[in-house]
ZADO-1210 file (C-alpha; in nm, 4 decimals, padded with zeros to 6 digits):
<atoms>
<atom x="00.0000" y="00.0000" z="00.0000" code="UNK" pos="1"/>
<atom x="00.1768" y="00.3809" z="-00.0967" code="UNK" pos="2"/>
<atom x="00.0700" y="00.6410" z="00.1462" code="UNK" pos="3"/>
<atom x="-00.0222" y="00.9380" z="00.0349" code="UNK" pos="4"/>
<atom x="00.0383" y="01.2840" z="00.2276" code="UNK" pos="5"/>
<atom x="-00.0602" y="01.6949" z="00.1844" code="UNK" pos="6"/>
<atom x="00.1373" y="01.7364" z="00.4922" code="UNK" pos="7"/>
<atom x="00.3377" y="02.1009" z="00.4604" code="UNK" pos="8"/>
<atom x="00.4550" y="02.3883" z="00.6600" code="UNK" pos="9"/>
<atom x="00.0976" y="02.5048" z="00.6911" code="UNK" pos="10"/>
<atom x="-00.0227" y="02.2002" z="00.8896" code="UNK" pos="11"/>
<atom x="00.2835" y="02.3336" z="01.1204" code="UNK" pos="12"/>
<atom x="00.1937" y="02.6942" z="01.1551" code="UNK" pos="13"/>
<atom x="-00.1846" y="02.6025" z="01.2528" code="UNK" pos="14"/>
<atom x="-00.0271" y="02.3517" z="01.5195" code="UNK" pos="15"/>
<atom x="00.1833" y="02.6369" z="01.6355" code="UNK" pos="16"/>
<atom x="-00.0805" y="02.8377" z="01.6746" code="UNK" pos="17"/>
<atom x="-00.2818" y="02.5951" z="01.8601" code="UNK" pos="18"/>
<atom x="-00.0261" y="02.4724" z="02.1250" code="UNK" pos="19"/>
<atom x="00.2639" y="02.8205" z="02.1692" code="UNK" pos="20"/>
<atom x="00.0898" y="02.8571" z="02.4966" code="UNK" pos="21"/>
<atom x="00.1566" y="02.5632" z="02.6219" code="UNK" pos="22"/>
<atom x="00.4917" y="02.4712" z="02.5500" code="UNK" pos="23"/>
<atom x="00.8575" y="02.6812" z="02.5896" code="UNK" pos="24"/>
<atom x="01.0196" y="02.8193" z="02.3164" code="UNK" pos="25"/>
<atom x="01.3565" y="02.6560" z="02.3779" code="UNK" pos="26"/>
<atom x="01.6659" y="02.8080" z="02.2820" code="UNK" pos="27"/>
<atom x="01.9082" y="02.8121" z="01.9760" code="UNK" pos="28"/>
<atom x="02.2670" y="02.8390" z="02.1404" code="UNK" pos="29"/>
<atom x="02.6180" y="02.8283" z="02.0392" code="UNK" pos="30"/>
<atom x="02.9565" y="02.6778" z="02.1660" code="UNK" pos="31"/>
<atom x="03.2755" y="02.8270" z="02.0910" code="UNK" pos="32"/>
<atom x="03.4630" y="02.5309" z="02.1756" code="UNK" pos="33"/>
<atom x="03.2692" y="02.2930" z="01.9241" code="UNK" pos="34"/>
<atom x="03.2497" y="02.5734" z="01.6789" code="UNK" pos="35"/>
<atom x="03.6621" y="02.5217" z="01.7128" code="UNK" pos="36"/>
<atom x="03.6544" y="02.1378" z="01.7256" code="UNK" pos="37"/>
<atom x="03.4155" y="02.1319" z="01.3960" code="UNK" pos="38"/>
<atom x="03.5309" y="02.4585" z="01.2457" code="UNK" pos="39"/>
<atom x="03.1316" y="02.4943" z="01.1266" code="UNK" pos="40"/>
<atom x="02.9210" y="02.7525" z="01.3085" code="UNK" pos="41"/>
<atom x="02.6844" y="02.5429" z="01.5214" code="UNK" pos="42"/>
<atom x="02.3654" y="02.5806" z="01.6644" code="UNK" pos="43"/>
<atom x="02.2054" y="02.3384" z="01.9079" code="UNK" pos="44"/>
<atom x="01.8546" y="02.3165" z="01.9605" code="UNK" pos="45"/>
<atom x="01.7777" y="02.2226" z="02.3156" code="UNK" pos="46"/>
<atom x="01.4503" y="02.0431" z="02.3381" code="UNK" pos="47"/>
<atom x="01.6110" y="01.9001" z="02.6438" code="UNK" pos="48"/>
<atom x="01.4639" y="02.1691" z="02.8040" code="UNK" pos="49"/>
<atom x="01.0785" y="02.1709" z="02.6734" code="UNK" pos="50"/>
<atom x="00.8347" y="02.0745" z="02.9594" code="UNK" pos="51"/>
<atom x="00.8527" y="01.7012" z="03.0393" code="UNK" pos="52"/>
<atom x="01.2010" y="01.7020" z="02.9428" code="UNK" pos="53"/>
<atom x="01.1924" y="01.6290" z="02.5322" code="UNK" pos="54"/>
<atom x="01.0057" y="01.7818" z="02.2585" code="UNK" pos="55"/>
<atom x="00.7878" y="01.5345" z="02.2795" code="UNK" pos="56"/>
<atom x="00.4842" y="01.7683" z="02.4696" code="UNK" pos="57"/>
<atom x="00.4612" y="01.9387" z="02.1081" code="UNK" pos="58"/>
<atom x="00.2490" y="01.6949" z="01.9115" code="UNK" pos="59"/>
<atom x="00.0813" y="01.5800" z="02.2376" code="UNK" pos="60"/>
<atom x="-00.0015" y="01.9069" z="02.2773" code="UNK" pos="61"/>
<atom x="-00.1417" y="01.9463" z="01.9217" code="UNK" pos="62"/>
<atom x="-00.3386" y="01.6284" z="01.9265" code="UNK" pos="63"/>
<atom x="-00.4953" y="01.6397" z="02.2368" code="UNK" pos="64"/>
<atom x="-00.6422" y="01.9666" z="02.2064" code="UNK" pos="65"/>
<atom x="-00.7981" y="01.8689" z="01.9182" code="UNK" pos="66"/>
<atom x="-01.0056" y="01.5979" z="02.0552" code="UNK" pos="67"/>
<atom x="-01.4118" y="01.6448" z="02.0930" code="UNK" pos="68"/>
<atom x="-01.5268" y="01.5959" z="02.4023" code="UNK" pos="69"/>
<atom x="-01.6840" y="01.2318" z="02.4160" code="UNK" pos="70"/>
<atom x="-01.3038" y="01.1652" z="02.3020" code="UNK" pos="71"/>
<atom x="-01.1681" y="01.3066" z="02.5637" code="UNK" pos="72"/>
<atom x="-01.4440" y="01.1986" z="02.7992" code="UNK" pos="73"/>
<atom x="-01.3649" y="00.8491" z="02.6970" code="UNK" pos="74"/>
<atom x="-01.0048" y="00.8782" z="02.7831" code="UNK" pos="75"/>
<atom x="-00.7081" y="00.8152" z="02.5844" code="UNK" pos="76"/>
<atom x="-00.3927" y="00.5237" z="02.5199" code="UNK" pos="77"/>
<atom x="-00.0652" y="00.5199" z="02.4382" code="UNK" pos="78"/>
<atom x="00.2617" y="00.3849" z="02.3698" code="UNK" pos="79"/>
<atom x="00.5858" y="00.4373" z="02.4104" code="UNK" pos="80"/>
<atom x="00.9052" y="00.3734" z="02.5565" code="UNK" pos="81"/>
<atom x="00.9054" y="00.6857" z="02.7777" code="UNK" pos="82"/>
<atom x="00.8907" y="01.0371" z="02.6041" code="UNK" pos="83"/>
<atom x="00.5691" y="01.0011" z="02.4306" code="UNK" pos="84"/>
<atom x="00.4258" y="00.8630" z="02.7377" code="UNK" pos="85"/>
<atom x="00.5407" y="01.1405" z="02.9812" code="UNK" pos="86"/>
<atom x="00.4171" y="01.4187" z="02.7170" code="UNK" pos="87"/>
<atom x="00.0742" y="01.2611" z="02.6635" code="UNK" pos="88"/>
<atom x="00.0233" y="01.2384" z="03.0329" code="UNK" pos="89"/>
<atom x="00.1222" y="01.5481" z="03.1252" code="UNK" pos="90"/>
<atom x="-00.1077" y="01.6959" z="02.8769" code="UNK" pos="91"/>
<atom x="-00.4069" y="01.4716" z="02.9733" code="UNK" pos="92"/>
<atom x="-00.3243" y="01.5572" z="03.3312" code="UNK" pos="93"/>
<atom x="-00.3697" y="01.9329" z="03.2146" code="UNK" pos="94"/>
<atom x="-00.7016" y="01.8511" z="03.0470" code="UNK" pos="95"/>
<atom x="-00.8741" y="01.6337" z="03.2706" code="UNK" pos="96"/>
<atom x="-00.8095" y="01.3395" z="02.9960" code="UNK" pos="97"/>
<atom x="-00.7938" y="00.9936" z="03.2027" code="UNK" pos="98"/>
<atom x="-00.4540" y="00.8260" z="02.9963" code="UNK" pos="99"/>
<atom x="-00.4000" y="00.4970" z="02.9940" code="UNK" pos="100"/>
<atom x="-00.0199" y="00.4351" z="02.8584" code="UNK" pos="101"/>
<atom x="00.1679" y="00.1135" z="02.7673" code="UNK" pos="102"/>
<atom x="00.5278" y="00.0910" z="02.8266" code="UNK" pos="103"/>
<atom x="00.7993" y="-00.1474" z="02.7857" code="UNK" pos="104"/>
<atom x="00.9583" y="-00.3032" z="03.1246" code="UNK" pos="105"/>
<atom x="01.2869" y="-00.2450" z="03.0288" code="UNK" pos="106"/>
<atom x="01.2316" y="00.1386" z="02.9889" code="UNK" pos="107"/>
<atom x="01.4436" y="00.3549" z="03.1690" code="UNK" pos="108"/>
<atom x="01.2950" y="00.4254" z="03.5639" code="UNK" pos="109"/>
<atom x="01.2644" y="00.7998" z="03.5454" code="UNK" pos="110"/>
<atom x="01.0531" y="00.7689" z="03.2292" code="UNK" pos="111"/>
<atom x="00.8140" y="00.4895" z="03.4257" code="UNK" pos="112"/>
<atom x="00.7828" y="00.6943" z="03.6976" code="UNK" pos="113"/>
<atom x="00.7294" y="01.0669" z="03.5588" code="UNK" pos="114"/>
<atom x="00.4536" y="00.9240" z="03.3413" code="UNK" pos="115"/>
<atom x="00.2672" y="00.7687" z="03.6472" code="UNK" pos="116"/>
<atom x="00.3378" y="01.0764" z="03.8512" code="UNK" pos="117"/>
<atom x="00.1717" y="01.2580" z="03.5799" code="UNK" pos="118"/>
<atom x="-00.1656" y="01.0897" z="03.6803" code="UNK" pos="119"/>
<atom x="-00.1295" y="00.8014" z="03.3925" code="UNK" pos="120"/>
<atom x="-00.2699" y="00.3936" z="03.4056" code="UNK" pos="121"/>
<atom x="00.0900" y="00.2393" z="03.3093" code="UNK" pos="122"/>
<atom x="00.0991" y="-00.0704" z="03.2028" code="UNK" pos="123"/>
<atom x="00.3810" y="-00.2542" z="03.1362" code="UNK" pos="124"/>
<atom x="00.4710" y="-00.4953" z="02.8309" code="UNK" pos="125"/>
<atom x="00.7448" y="-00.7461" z="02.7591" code="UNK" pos="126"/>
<atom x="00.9010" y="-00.6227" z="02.4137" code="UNK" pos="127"/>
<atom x="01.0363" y="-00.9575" z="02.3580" code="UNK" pos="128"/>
<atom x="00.6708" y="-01.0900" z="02.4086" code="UNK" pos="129"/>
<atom x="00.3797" y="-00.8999" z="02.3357" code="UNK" pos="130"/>
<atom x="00.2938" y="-00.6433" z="02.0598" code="UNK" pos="131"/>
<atom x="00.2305" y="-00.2525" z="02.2715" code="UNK" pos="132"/>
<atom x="00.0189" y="-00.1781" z="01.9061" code="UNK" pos="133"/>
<atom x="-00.1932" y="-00.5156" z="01.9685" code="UNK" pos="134"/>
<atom x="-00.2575" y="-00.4188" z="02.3327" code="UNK" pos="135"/>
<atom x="-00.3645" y="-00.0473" z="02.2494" code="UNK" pos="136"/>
<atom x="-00.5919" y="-00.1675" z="01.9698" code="UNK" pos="137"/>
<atom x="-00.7803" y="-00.4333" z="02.2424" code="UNK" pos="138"/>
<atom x="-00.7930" y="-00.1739" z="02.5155" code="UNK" pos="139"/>
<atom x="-00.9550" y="00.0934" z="02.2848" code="UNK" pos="140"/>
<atom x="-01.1354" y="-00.1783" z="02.1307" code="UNK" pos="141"/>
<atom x="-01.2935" y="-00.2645" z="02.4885" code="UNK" pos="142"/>
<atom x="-01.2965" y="00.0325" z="02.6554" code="UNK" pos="143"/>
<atom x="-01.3827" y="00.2746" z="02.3754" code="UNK" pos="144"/>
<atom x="-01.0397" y="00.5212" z="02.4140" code="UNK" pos="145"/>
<atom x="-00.8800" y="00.7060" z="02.1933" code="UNK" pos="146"/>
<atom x="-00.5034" y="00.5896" z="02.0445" code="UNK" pos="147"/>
<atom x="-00.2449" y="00.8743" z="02.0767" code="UNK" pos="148"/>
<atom x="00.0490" y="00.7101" z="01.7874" code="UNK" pos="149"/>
<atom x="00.3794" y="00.8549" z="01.9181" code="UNK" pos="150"/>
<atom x="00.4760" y="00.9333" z="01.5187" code="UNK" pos="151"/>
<atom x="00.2736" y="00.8410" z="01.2235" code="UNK" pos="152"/>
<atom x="-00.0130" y="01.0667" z="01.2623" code="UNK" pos="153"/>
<atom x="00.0137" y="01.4342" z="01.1093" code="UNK" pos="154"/>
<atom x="-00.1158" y="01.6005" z="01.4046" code="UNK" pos="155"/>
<atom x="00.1502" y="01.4881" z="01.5703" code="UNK" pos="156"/>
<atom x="00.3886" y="01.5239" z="01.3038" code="UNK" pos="157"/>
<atom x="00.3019" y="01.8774" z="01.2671" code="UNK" pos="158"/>
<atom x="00.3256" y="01.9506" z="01.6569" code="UNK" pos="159"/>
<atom x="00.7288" y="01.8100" z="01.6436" code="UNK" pos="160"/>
<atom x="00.7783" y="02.0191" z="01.3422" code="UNK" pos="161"/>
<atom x="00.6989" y="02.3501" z="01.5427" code="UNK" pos="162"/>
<atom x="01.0368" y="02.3200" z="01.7024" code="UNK" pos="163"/>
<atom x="01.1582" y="02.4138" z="01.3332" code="UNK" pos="164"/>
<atom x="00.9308" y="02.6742" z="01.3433" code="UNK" pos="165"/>
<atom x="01.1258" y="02.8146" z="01.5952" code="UNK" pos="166"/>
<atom x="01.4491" y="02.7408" z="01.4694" code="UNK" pos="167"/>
<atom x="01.3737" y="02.9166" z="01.1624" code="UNK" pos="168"/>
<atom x="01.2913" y="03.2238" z="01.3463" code="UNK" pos="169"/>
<atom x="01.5721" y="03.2639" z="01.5415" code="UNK" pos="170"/>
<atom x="01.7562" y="03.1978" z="01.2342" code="UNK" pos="171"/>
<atom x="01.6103" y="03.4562" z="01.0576" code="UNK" pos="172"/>
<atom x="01.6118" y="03.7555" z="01.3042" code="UNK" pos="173"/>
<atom x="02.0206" y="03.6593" z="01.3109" code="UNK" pos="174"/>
<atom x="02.0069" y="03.6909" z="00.9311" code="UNK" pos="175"/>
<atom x="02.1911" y="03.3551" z="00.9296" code="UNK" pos="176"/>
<atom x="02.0706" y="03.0745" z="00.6389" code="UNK" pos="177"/>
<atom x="02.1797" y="02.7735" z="00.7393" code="UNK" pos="178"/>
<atom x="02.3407" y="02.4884" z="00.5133" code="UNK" pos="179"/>
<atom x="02.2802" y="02.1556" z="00.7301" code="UNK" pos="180"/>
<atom x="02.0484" y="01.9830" z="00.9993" code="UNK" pos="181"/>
<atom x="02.0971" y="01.6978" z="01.1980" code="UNK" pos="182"/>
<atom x="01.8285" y="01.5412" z="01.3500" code="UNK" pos="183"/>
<atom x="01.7656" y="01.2265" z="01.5479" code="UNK" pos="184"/>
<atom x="01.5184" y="00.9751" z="01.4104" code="UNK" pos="185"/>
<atom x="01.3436" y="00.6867" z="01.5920" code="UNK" pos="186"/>
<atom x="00.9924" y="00.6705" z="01.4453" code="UNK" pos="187"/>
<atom x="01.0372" y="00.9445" z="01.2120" code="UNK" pos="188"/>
<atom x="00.7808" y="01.2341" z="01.3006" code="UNK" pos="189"/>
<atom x="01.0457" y="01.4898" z="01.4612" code="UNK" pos="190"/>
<atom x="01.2686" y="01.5317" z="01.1689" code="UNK" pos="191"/>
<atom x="00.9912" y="01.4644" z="00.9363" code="UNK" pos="192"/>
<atom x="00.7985" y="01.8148" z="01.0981" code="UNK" pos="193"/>
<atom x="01.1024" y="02.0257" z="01.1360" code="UNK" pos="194"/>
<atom x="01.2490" y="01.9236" z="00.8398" code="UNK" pos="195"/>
<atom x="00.9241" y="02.0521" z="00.6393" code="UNK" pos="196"/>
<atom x="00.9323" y="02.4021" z="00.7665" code="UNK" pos="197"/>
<atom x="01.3053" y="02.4106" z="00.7747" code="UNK" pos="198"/>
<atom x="01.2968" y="02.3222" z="00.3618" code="UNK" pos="199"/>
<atom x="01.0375" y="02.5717" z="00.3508" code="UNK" pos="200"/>
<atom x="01.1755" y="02.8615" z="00.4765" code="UNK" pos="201"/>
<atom x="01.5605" y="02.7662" z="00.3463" code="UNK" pos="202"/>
<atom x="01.4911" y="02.5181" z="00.0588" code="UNK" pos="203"/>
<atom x="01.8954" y="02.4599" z="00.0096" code="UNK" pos="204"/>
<atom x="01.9144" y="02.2846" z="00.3115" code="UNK" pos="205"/>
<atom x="02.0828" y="01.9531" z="00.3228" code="UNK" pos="206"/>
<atom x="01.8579" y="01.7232" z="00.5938" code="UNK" pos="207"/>
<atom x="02.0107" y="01.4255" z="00.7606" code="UNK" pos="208"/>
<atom x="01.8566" y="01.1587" z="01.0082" code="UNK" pos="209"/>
<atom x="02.0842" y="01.0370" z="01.2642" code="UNK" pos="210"/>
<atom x="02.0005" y="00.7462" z="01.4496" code="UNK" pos="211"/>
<atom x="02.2191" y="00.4241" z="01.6452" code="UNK" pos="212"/>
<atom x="02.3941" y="00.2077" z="01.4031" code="UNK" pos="213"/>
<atom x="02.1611" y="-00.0707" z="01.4657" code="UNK" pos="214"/>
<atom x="01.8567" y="00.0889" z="01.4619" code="UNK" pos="215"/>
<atom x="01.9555" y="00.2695" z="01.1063" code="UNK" pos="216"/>
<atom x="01.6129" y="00.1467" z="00.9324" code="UNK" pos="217"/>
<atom x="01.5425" y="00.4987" z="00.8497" code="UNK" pos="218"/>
<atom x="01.9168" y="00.5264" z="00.6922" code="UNK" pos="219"/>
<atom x="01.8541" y="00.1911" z="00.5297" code="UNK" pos="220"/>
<atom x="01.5240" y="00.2869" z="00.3897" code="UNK" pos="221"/>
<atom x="01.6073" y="00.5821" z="00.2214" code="UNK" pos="222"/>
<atom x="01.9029" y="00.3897" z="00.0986" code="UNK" pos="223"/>
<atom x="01.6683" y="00.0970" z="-00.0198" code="UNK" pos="224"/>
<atom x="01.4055" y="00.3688" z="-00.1715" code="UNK" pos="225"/>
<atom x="01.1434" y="00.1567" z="00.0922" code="UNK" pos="226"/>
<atom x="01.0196" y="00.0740" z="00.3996" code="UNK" pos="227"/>
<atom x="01.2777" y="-00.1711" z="00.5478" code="UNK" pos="228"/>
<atom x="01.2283" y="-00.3093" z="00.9438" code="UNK" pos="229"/>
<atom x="01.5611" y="-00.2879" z="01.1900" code="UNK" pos="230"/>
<atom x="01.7060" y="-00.6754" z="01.2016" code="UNK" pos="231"/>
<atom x="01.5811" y="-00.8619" z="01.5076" code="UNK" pos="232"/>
<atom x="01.7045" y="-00.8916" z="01.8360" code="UNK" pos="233"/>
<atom x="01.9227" y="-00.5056" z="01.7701" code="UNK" pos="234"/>
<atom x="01.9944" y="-00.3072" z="02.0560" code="UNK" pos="235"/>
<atom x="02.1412" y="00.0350" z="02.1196" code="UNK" pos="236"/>
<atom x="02.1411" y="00.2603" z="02.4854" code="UNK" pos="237"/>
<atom x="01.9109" y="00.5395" z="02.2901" code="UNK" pos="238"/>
<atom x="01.6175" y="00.3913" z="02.3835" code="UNK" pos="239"/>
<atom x="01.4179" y="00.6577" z="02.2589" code="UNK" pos="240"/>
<atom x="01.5019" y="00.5468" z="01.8642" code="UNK" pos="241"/>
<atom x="01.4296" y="00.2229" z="01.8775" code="UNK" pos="242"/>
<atom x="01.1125" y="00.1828" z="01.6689" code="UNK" pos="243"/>
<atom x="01.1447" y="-00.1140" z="01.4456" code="UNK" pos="244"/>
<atom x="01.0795" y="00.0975" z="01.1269" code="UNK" pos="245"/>
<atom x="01.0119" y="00.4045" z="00.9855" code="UNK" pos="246"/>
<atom x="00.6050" y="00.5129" z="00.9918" code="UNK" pos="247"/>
<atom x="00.4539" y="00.4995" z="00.6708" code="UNK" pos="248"/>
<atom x="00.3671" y="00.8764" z="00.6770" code="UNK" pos="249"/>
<atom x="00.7043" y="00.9682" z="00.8214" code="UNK" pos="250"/>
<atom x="00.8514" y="00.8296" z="00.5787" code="UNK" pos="251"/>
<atom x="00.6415" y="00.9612" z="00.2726" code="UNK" pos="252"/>
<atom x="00.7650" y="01.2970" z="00.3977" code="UNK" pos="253"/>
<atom x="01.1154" y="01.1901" z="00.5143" code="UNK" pos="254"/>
<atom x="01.1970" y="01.0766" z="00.1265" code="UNK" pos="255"/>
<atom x="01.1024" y="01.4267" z="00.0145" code="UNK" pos="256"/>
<atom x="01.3286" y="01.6521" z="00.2897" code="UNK" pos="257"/>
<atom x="01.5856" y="01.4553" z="00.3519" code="UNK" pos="258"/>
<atom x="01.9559" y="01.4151" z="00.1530" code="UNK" pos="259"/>
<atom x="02.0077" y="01.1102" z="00.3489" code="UNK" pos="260"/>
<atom x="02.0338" y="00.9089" z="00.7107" code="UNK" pos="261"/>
<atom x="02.3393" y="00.8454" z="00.8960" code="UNK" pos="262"/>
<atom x="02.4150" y="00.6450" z="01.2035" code="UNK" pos="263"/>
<atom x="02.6074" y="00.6530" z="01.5343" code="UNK" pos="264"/>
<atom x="02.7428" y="00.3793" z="01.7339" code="UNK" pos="265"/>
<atom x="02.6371" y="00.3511" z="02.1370" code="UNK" pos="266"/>
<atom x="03.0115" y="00.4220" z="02.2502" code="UNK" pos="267"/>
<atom x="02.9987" y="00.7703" z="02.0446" code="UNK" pos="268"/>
<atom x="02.6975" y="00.8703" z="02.1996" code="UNK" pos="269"/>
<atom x="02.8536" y="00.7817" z="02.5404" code="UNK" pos="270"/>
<atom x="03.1304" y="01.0457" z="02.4542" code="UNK" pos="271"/>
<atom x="02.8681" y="01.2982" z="02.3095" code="UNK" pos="272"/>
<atom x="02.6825" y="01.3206" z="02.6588" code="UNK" pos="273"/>
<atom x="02.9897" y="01.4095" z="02.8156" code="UNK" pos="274"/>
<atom x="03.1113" y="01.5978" z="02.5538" code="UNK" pos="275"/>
<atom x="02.7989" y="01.8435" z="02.6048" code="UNK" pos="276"/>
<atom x="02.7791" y="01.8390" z="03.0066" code="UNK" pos="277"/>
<atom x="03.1239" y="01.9655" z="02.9960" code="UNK" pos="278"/>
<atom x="03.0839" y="02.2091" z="02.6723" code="UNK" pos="279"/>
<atom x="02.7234" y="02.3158" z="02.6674" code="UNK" pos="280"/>
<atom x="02.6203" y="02.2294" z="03.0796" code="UNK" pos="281"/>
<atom x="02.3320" y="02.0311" z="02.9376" code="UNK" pos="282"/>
<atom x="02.2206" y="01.6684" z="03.0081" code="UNK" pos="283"/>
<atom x="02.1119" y="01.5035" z="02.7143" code="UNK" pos="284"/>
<atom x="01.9861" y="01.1302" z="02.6989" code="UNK" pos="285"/>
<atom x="02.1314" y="00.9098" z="02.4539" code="UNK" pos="286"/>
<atom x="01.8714" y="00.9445" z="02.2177" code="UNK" pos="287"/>
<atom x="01.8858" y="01.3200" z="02.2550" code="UNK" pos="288"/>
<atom x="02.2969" y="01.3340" z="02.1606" code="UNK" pos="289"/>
<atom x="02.3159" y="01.1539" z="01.8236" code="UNK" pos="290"/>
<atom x="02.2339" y="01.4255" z="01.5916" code="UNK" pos="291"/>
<atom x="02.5464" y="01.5774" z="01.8249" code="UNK" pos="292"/>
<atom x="02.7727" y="01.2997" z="01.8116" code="UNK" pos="293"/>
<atom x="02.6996" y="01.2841" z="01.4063" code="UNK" pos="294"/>
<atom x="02.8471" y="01.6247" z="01.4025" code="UNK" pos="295"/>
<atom x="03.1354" y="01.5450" z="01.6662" code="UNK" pos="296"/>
<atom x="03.2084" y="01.2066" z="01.4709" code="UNK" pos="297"/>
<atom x="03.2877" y="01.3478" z="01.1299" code="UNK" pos="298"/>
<atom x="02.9749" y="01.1333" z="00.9830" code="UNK" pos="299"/>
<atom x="02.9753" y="01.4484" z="00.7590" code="UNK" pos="300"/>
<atom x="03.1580" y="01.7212" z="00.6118" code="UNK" pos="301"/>
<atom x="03.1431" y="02.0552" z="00.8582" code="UNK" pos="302"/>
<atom x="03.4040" y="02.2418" z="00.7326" code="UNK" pos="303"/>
<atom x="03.2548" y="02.6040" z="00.6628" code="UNK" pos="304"/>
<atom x="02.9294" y="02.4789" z="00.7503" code="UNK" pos="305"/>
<atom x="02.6567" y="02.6638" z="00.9311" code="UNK" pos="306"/>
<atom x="02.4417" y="02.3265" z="01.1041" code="UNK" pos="307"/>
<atom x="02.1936" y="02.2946" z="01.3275" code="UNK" pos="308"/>
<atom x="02.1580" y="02.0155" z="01.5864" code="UNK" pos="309"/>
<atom x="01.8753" y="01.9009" z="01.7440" code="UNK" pos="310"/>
<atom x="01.9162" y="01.7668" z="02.1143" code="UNK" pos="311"/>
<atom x="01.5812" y="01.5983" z="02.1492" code="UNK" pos="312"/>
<atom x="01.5532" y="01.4971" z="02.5392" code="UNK" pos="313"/>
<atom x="01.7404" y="01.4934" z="02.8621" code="UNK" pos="314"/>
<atom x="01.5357" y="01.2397" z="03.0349" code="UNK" pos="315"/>
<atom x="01.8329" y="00.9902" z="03.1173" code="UNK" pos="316"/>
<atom x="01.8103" y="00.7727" z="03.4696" code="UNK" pos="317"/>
<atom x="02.0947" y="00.9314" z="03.6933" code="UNK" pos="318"/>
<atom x="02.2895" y="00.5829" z="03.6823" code="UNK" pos="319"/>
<atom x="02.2963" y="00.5507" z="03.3518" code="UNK" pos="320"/>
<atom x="02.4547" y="00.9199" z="03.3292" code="UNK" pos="321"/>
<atom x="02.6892" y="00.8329" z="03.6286" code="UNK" pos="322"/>
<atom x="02.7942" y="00.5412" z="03.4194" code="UNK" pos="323"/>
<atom x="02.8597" y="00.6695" z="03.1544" code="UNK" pos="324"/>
<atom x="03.0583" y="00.9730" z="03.2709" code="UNK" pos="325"/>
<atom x="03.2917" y="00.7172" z="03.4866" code="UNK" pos="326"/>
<atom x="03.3135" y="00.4986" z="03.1763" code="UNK" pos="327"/>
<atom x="03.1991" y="00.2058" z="03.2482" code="UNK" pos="328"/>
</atoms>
């Protein structure tokens, strides 16, 4: 089946519109020091930052308040491994939505417990077991309740993609076009929203996808010219990209913005996170530092460049971080 899209930077400006109040405008910053290490002129987007700690609140945001009200009477599910989950609870906390969300045992503590101290039913799933899109579909099948998709739904597609919004404005009032983004990629909907307005606004930009080496199926599929699954039984510490392929509408619109996907191994994101606690005094989860450690990794040419990097999330359990910092 070929899936068809209209999704543009219009669907993006109404979603801004709809959610600005109730999300942060995150900052565009610079570091001297990895300007010097990449000799590029970089700009880091830190979605770190946004409320719930990843930009994931965006097309929550956008999708939720968009619901009628027997929807949201009726309550809503979700998956996810942890950032979807905490932004769709927070917002249903915020709009008296009961949220039911499914997430994997494995998934990192903080994300767990955030999403229950949000007010959300968690339930969790063995990955190696049972299907989290089988148990939504019987649970809104029985209980009548709405499925929130974490990325191949163009609500929230356009609710990620008004972090480019913002990108392109600060861009603009600093009269600065810029020649390459970097973007991580799990399920696709981030970079395919932010790509969008970014190609609108500065159609000469070059678009990459970063995710971990063995969850590259966005990399491959663009590669491949199709929809091709992750082999079984990968792994990777970014536990926020691990979506066994790209969505079908993600990936309509990824094959139209972006030049191409690259990919990051685990120990180079381990050296990232440091890398920007000790450059940019941010704490960004795996997931969150591999459009970074593409740029710190040479996966591309940056000489000259001006590039913008998106850090995603910070929502990393404090052992993992303490871990990783004493290099184990």
């Amino acid at each position: 089946m070929i899936f068809m899209t209209n999704f543009n930077y219009t669907d993006i400006e109404d979603a801004h519109d709809r959610i600005r109040s109730n999300v942060l405008k995150t900052p565009l910053v610079v570091s001297e020091h990895i300007n010097y290490l990449t000799n590029a002129n970089v700009f880091f987007k830190l979605e770190n930052l946004q409320w719930t700690g990843s930009f994931k609140i965006r097309g929550a945001s956008n999708k939720l308040t968009q619901l009628n009200s027997d929807e949201k009477n009726r309550g809503i599910v979700a998956y996810s491994s942890g950032n979807h989950a905490q932004a769709v609870a927070y917002v249903s906390k915020i709009n008296n939505i009961a949220a039911t969300i499914i997430m994997p045992n494995n998934a990192p503590f903080i994300k767990i417990n955030n999403t229950k101290n949000y007010g959300a039913e968690v339930i969790l799933y063995d990955p190696l077991t049972n299907c989290r899109e089988n148990i939504a579909h019987e649970i809104s099948k029985e209980k009548g309740k709405t499925i929130i998709r974490p990325y191949d739904d163009e609500d929230i597609i356009a609710g990620q993609g008004t972090a480019g919004k913002e990108i392109v404005e600060d861009l603009l009032n600093l009269h600065i076009s810029p020649d390459i983004y970097l973007c991580c990629c799990g399920g696709g909907g981030l970079i395919a929203g932010t790509s969008t307005y970014l190609k609108y606004q500065f159609p000469d930009i070059r678009c990459y996808s970063v995710e971990p080496e063995e969850f590259n199926d966005t990399q491959v599929s663009l590669n491949k010219k199709k929809i091709t699954p992750v082999k079984e039984g990968s792994q990777s510490i970014c536990d926020a990209l691990l979506a066994p392929q790209p969505g079908d509408i993600t990936f309509e619109i990824n094959k139209q913005t972006l030049k191409e996907g690259l990919s990051v191994s685990d120990n180079e994101v381990k050296k990232t996170i440091i890398l920007l606690a000790e450059n940019l005094k941010i704490i960004a989860e795996p997931g969150g530092a591999v459009a970074a450690t593409a740029l710190l990794n040479n996966k591309i040419d940056t000489n000259n460049k001006t590039i913008v990097v998106m850090i995603s999330g910070g929502n990393i359990d404090n052992e993992l971080f303490s871990n990783i910092v004493k290099g184990l």
